[in-house]
C-alpha positions in Angstrom: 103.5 106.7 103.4 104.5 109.8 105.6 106.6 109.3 108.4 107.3 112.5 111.5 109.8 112.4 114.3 106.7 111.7 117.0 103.7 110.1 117.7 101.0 112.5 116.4 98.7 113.8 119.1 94.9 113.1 119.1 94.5 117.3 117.9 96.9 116.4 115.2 94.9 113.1 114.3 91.9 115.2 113.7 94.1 117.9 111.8 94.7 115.5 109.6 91.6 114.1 109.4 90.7 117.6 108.0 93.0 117.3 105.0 90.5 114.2 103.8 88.7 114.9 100.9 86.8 112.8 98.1 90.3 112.0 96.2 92.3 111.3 99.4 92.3 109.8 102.4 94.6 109.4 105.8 95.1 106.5 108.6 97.6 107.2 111.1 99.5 104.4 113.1 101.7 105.6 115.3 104.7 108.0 113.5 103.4 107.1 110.5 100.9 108.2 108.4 99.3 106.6 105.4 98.1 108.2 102.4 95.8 107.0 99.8 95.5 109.0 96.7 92.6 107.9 94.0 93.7 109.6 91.4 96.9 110.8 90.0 99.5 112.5 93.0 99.7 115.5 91.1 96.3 115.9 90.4 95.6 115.9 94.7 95.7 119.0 96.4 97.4 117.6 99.3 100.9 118.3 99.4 103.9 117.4 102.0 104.4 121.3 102.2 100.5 121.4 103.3 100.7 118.7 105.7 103.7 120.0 107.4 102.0 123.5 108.1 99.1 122.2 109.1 100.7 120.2 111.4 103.8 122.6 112.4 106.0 119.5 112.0 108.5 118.2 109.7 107.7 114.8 108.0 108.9 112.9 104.8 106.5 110.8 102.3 107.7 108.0 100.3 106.3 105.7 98.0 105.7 101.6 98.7 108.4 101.1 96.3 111.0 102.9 98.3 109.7 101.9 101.8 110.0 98.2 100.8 113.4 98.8 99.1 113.9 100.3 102.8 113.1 97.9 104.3 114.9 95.4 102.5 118.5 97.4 103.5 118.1 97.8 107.0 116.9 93.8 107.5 120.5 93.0 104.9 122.4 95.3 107.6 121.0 93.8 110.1 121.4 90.1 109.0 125.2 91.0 108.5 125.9 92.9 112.7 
């Protein structure tokens, strides 16, 4: 899962759109952007680097693992305010 500061624009949809190829594919949903790989990460040829000049934005991926674990912290923090 990728996530940017903003709410990707329709021009940026379809830029991403154009990163899609037979191993991966993209759904965005507001500031974020999900990312399914079908093979192996490192055998993709989409990279954070490449999706952030494509786009001209900064953005951060993380794993399930690490979104859920997350996740977890800020509804813990939240529980305790």
């Amino acid at each position: 899962m990728g996530l940017v500061a903003a709410a990707l624009s329709p021009a940026a949809r379809r830029a991403i759109d154009g990163l899609a190829s037979d191993v991966d594919a993209f759904h965005v949903k507001g500031r974020e952007v999900y990312w399914l790989c079908q093979q192996k990460q490192s055998d993709s040829k989409f990279s954070n680097a490449i999706f952030e000049r494509t786009l001209k934005t900064r953005s951060t991926f993380r794993g399930a693992k690490t979104m859920t674990r997350l996740a977890e912290r800020l509804t813990a923090a939240k529980t305790r305010n």
